[in-house]
N, C-alpha and C positions, 0 to 999 in steps of 0.2 A: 615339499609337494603340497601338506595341508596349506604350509603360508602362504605358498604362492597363489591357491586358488580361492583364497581368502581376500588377497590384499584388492583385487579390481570388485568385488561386493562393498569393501568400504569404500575404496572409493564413487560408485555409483552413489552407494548413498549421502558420500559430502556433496556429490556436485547435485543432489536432489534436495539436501536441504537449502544449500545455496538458491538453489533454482526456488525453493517455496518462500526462501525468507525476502529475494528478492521480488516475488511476485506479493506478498504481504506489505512489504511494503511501498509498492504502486498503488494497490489497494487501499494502503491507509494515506498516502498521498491523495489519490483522488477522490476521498471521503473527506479529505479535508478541504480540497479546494471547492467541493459541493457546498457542503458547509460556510463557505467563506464566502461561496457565490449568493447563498442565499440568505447569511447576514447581510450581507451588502445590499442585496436587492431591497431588504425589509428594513434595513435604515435608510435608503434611500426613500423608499414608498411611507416611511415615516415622518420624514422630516419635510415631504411633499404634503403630507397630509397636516400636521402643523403648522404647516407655511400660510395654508389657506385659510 
């Protein structure tokens, strides 16, 4: 009886860490493509302004 009312708590809690690890790393996905957007942008406006 204890087991049984035990086992669906853990489970909540995997499919909650699951749920946070995948929202982590969206989050660290589109910190990185910010990141990458805005090296891009700054070597491009770099090497525009070198050119001239």
């Amino acid at each position: 009886m204890t087991f049984y009312s035990h086992k669906p708590l853990q489970f909540q809690i995997g499919k909650m860490a699951v749920l946070a690890g995948n929202l982590l790393l969206s989050i660290m996905i589109i910190i990185t493509s910010m990141k990458l957007r805005v090296a891009i942008k700054y070597n491009t406006t770099a090497i525009l302004y070198h050119s001239t």
